[in-house]
ZAGU-345496 format. One record per residue: x, y, z of N, C-alpha, C, CB in turn. Coordinates in steps of 0.1 Angstrom, whole numbers, plus 5000, padded with zeros to 4 digits. Glycine has a CB too. Layout:
// residues N
XYZXYZXYZXYZ ...
This chain:
// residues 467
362621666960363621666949362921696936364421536949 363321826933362221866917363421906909360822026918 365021866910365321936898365721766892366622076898 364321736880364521636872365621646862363321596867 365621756856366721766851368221726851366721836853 368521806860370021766870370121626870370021796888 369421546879369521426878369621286872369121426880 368321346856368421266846369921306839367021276838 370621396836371621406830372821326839371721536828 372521316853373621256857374121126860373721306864 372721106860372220896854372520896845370520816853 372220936829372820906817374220856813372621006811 374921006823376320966826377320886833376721036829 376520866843376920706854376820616852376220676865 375720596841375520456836376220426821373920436836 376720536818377920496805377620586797377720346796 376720656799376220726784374920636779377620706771 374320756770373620716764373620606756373420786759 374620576751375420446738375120316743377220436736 375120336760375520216772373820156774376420296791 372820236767371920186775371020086760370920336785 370419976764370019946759368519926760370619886758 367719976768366819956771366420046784366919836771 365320106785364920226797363820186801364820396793 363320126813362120086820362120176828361919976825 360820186837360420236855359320156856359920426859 358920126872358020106877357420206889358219986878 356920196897356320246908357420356910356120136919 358720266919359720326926360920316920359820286938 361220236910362320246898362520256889362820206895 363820326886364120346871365020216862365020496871 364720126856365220016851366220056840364119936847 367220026839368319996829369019886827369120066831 369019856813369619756808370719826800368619666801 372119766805373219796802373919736788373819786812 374919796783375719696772377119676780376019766754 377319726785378719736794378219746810379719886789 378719646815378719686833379819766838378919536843 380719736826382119856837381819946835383819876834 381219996826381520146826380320236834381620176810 379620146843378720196855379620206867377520086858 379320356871379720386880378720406892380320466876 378120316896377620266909377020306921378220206912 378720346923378520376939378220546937380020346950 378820636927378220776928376920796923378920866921 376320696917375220696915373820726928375220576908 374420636936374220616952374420706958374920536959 374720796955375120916962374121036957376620956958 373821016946373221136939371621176951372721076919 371621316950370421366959368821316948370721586960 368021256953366821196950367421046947366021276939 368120956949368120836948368420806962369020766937 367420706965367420626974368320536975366420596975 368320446968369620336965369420226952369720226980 370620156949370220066941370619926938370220126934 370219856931370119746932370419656912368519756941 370919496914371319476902369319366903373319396900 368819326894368019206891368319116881366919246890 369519006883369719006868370019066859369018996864 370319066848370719156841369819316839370919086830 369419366851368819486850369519546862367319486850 369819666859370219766867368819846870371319846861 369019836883367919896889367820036901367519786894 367520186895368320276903366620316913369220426891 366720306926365920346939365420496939366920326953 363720536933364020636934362620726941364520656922 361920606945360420646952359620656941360320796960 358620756951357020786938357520886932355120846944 358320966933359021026923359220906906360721066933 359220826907360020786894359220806881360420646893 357720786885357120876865357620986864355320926859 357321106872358421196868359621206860358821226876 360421166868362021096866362121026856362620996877 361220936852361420846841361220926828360520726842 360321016827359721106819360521246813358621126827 361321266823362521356817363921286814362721476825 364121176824365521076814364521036801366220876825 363521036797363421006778363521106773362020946771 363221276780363421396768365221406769362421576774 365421386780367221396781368121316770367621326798 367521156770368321066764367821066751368420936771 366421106747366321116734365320946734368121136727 365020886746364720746746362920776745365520656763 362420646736360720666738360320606750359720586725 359120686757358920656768358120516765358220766774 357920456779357120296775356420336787357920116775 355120236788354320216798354920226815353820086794 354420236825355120186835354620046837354920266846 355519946840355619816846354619786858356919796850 353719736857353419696870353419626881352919686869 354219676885355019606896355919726908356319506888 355819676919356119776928356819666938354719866933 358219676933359319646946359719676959360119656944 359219806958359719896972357819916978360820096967 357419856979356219886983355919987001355719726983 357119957006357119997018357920187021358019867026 358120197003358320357003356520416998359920416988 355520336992354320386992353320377000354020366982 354220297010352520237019353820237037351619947010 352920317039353620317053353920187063352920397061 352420057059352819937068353419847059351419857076 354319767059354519677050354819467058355919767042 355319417048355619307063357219307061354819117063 357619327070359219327068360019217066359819357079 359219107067359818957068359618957054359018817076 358418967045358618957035359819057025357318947032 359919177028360919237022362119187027360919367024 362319147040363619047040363918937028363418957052 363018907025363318717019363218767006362118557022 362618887000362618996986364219026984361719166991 364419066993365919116993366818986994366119227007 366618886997367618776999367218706985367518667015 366118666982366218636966366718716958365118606959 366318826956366718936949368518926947366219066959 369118876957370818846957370518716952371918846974 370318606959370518486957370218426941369618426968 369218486938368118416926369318476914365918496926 369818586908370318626897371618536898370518786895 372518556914373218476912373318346908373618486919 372318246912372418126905371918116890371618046913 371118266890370418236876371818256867369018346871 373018306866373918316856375018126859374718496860 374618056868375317936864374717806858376017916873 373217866858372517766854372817686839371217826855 373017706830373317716819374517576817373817886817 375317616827376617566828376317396839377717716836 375617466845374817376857373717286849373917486868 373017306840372217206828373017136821371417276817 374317166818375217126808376016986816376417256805 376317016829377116906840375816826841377816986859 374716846846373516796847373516716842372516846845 373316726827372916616813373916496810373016706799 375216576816376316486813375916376822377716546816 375616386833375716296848373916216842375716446869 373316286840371816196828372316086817370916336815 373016126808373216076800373915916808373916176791 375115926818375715846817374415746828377215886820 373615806834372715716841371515656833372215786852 371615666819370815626812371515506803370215726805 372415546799373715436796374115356803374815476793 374115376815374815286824374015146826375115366838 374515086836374114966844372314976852375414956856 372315026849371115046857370215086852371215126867 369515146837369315166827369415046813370115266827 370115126805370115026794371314926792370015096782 372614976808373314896805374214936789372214786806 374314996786375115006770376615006776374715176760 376815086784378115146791378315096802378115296795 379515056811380015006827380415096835381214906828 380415076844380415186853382015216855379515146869 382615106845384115136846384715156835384815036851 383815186828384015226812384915366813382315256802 385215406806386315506799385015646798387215436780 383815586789382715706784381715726802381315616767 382015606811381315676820382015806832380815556828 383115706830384515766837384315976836386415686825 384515986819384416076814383416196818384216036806 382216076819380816166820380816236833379416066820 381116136843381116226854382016306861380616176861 382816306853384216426857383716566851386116376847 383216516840382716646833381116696841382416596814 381016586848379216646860380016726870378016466872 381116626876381916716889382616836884383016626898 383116826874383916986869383117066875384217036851 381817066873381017226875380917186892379117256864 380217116896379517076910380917086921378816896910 382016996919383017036929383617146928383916956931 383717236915384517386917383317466916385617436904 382017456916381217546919381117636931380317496918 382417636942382317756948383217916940382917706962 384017836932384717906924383518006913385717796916 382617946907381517976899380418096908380817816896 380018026920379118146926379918256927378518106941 381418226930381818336936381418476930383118316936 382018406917382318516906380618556905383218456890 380218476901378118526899377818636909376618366904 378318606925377518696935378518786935377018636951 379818786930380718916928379618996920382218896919 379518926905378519036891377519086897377918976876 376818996907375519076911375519206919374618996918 376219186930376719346938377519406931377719336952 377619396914378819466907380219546916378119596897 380719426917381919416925382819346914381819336941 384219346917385219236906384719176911386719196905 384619056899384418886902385818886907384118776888 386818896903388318806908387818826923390318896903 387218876930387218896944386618786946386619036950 385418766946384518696942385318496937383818806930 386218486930386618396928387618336937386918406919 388518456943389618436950388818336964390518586953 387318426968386818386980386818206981385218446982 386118186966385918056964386917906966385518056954 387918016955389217966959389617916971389918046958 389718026979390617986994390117897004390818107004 388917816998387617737008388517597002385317757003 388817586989389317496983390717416979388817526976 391617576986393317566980393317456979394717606989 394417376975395117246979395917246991395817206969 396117326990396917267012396217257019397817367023 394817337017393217337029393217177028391317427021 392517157016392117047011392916927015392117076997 394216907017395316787020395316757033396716807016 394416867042394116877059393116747059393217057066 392116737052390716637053391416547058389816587039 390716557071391016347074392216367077391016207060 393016467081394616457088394616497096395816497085 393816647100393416727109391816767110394316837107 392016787127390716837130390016987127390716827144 390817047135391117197127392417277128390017297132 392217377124393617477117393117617123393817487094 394517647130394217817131393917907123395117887133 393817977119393418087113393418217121392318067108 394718267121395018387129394918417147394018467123 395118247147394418227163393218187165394218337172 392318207158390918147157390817987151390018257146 390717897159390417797158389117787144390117757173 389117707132388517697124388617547120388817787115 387217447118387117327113387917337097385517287112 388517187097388917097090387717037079389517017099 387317077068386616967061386517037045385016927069 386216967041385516927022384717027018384516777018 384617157015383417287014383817256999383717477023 383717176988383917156978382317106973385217066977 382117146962380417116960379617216970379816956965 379917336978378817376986378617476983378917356998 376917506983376917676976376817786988375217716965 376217767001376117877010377117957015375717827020 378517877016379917967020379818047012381317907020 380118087002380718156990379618296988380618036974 378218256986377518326986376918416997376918276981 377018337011377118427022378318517022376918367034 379418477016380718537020381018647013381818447019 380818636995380518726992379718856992380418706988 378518847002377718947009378319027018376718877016 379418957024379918987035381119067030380218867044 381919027026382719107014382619237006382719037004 381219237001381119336998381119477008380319306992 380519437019380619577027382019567039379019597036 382919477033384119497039384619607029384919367041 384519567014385619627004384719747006386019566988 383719777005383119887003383620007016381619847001 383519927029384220007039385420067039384319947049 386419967034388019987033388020107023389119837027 387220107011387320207001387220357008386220166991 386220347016385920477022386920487029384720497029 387720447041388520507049389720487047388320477061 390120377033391820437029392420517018392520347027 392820567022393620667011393520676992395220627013 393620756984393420696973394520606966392920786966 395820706976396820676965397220506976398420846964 396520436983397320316992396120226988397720357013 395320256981393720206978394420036972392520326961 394920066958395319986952396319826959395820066943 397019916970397719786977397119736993399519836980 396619846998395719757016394219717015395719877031 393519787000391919707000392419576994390419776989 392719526987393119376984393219286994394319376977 394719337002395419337013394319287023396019467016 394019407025392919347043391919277034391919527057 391219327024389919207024390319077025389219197011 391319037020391818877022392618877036393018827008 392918977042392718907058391818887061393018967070 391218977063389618987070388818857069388719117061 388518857054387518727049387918637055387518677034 389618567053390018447055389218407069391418437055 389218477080388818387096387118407087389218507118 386818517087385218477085384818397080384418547081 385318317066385118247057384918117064386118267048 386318077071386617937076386417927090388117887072 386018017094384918027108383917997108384618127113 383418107100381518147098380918077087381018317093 381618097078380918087064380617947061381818137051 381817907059381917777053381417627064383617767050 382017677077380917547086379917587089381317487100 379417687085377617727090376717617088376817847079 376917567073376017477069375817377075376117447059 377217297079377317217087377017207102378217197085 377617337109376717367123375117357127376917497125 374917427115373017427112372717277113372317487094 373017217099372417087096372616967112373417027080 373717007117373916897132372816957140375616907142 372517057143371317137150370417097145371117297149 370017087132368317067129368616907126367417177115 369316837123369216687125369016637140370516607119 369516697149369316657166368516687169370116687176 367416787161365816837167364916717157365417057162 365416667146364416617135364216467140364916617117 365416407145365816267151364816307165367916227153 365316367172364116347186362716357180364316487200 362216427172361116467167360316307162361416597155 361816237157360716127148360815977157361516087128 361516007173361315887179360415937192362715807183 359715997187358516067198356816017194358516257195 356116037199355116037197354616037186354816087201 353115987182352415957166352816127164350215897164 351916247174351616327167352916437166350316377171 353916427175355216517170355616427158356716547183 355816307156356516267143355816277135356916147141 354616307131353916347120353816537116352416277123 353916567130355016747126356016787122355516817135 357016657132357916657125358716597110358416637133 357916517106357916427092357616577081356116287092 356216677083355516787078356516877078354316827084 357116887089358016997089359116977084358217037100 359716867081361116847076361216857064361716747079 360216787057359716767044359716897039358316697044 358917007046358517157040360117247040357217247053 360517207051362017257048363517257045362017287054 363117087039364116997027364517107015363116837019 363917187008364217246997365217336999363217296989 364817447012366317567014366817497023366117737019 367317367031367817297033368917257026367117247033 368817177013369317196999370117296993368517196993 369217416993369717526986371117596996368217626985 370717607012371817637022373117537021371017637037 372817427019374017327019373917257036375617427016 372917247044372617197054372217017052371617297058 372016997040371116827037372416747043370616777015 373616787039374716687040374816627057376216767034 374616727069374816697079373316577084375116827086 372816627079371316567082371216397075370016697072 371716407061372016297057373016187064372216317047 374016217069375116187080374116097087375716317091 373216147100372016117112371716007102370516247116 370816027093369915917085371215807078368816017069 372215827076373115707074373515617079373915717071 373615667098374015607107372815537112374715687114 371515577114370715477115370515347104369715537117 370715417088370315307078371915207081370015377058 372615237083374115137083373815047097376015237084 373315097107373214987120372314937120373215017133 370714957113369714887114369214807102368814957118 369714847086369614807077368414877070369714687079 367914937077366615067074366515227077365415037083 365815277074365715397079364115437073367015497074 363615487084362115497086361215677084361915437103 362515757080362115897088362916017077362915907107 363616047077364616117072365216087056365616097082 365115947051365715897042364315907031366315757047 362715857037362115867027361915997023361215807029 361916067036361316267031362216267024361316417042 363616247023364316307011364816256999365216347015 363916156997363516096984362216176980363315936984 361516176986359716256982360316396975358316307000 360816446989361316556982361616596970362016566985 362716546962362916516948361716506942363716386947 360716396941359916376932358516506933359516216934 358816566944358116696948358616816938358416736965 360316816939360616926932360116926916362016946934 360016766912360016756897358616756893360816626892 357316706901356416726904356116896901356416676915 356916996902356517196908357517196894357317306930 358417116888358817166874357817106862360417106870 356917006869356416986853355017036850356316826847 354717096866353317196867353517346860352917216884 355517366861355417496851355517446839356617616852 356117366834355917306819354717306813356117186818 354117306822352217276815351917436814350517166829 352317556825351817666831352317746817352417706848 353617766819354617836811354217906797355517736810 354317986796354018056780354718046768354018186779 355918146776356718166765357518036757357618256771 357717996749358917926744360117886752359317986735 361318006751362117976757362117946771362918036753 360817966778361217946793360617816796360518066804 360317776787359217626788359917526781357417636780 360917556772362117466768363217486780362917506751 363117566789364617556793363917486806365817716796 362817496817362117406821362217256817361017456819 361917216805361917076804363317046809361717026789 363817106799365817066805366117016819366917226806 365617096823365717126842364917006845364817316851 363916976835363316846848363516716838361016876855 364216706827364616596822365616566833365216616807 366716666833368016606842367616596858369516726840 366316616860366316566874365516446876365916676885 364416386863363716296871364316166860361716336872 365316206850366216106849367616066856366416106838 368216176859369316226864369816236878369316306860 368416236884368016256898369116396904368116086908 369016486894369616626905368516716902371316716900 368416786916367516866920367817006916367316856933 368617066914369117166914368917266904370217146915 369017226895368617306882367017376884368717196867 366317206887364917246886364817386902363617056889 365417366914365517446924365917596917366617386935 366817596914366917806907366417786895368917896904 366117726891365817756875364017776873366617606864 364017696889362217666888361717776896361617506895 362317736908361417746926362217896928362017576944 363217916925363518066923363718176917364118076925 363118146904362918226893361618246892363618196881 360418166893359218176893359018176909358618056883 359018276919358918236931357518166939359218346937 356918226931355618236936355418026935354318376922 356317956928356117806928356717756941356617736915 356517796952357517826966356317736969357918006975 354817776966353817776976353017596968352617956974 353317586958353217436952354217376959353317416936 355717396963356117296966356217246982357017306960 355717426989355417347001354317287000355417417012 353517296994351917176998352317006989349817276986 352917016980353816896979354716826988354516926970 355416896994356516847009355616807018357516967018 354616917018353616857035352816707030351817027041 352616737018351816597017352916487017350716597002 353716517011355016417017355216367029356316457017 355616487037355916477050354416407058356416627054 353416427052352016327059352116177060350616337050 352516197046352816047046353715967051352816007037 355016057053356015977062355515927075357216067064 354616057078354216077094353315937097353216227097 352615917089351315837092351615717092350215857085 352415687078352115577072353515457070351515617058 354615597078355815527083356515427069355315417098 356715467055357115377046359115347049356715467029 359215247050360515157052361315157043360415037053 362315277045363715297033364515187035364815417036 364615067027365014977028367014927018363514927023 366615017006367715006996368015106992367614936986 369715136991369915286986369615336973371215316986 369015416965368715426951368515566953367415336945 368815546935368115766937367215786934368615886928 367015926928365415956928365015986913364916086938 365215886904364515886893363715816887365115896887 362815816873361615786875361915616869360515906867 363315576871363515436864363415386879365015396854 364115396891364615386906363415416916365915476910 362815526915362115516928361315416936361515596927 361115316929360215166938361915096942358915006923 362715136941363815036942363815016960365415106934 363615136963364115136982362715086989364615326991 361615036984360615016991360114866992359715086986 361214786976360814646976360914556989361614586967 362014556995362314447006361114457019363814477013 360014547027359214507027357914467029359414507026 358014397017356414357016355814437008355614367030 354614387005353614466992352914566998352314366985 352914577014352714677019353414817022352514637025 354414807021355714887024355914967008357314767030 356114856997356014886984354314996979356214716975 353614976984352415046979352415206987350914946982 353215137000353315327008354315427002354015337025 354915306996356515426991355815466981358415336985 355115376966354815466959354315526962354615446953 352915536971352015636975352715766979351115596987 353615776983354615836988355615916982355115776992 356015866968356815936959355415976947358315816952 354615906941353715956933352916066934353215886931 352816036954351816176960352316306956351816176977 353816266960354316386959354316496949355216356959 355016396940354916446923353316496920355416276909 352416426921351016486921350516626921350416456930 351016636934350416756944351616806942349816726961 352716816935353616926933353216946917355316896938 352716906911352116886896351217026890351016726897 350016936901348716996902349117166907347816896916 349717156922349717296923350517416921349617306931 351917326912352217406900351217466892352817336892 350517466886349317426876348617596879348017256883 348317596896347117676901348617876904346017546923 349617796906350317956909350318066895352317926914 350918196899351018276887352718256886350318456889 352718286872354218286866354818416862354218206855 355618486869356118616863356618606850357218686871 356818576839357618536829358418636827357018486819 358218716830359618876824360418906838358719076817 
């Protein structure tokens, strides 16, 4: 493909015009744009054009697929647009259009952050804000300084304004993993919606499950959960995108709406939405045999659970798993296995946020870091520090598994006794280890401090992409 020409004039135009662009990068295999307007990108013909391969959103960058072709390419879209050329970026996304072997697993999980990671990165903001609220009132409260009752009016408050974001946050991804496949959000919201109606919702606890077109679908609470929405939206998109191609133009407007909201509905309340739950009963019935076995499977399995507690979390799988670990702590008055890893955990994640705090350069990414790990090691939520940390800086993936495994060692070995329910902040964490003995109390800390350590430290040693 050598007529650069042609091409750069017709990117200019796809993407809004010249007026539309704020910014003109390339690297290796792409041509980077930063937009002022997303509507007025036209996308899919872009996709079409002869020498693009395909393309892709990162965050607020539009990103057009174009091989080792792109200095070229990049080099006559600046004589075309009138734009000064800049360096190329060093960085090479598509690595497997310049190098014939590549590892495919890893371009898999490239390609699944690549969706996953912008989407959460646009609710974070909103997600620090619920955070702080739900901090604040645990610092006031009873358990703390005591200023406020847990039946007070200002606590009442606080955490309606924590759950506003957390229980309609399927409503929130929707729309985020709509903007990232630049698709309508309303598509994207409606998905979230229908997990949540209120007629779904009045089923909980009345019924087992509900048809759905003949397809038998569970009954339950997908309220607070991020995996439905965001897998569903994926799924969505190459429904609408299909229907676009094979219906009509002038019937476009009334049967793509139409069938996508057939279609979704069974996948949604089939697939989507109990996945998490299906999973989590699967890997809690493998983690429970694992930890009444032998020294050396329960110390695999302690290592292994521990290492895969964080996208655990992130999938919406912890809830079923926590279930297992309730039912032992309610009939025995303990729990030995499952309950401490996912306390460590926590102090692991906040541990890999305050190793980028120390790492971190820039200003604003090292103030919005603190944020993220104020509201989790006072606040005890994980979440912020999880996309705001472990998936925007990926490469801190590899601190926090060597933080989990050293968790998970110590569950294995040293067996510490979850004794009392508490959370995981840095006023509470000795709370579940007192009852006991001074022995039980010195493992738990060893246990929660290890964590935080060795998620600290090997924060400390990763690289940080900061742009």
């Amino acid at each position: 493909m050598k007529n650069y020409q042609e091409l750069s004039q017709n990117l200019i135009e796809l993407v809004g015009g010249k007026a539309n662009i704020s910014k003109l990068t390339h690297c290796v295999t792409r041509i980077r744009f930063i937009l002022k307007d997303r509507s007025l990108l036209r996308e899919a013909e872009i996709g079409r054009l002869s020498g693009v391969i395909g393309t892709q959103w990162l965050g607020e960058q539009f990103q057009v697929i174009v091989g080792t072709e792109s200095e070229n390419i990049y080099n006559v879209l600046c004589k075309v647009g009138d734009f000064t050329p800049e360096a190329a970026i060093n960085e090479n996304l598509d690595k497997s259009l310049t190098e014939k072997e590549g590892n495919i697993l890893k371009r898999i999980g490239n390609a699944i952050l690549g969706y996953v990671s912008p989407t959460m990165t646009a609710v974070i903001p909103m997600m620090m804000g619920a955070c702080l609220c739900k901090t604040i009132d645990a610092i006031l409260g009873p358990s703390m300084l005591e200023v406020i009752s847990a039946e007070s009016d200002v606590s009442i408050v606080l955490n309606f304004l924590y759950n506003a974001f957390f229980y309609f946050i399927p409503l929130f991804l929707g729309y985020s993993a709509a903007r990232t496949l630049n698709m309508n959000p309303i598509y994207g919201l409606y998905l979230g919606a229908m997990i949540m109606v209120p007629e779904f919702m009045a089923l909980v606890g009345v019924r087992e499950t509900i048809s759905i077109f003949g397809i038998p679908a569970p009954v339950a609470n997908y309220s607070a959960s991020f995996l439905p929405v965001i897998l569903g939206v994926w799924i969505m998109y190459y429904v609408h995108k299909g229907l676009n191609k094979i219906i009509p133009e002038v019937l476009k407007s009334i049967f793509v709406p139409l069938l996508v909201i057939l279609i979704m509905a069974p996948v949604m309340f089939v697939v989507c939405a109990p996945l998490g739950t299906y999973v989590g009963n699967l890997v809690g019935n493998f983690f429970i045999m694992l930890s009444q076995s032998n020294i050396v499977l329960r110390i695999f399995g302690a290592v292994l659970l521990a290492v895969v507690m964080p996208y655990m979390v992130l999938c919406g799988m912890h809830g079923a798993l926590l279930n297992f670990a309730l039912m032992t702590f309610f009939a025995n008055g303990f729990e030995t296995f499952i309950m401490p890893t996912m306390m460590a955990y926590n102090f692991a994640v906040f541990g890999v946020a305050l190793g980028a705090i120390i790492k971190l350069k820039k200003p604003e990414n090292k103030t919005a870091v603190v944020g993220y790990f104020v509201s989790g090691i006072l606040g005890s939520v994980t979440e912020p520090c999880l996309y705001g940390v472990i998936l925007k800086y990926r490469q801190t993936m590899k601190a926090l598994v060597a933080a989990c495994a050293a968790a998970g060692l110590i569950v294995g070995i040293f067996t510490p006794i979850y004794y009392v329910m508490s959370s995981a902040t840095i006023f509470t964490f000795w709370v579940p280890w007192v009852a006991g003995g001074i022995s039980n109390l010195i493992g738990g800390l060893a246990l929660m401090l290890g964590a935080f350590a060795v998620g600290t430290v090997a924060a400390c040693f990763v690289k940080y992409e900061e742009d």
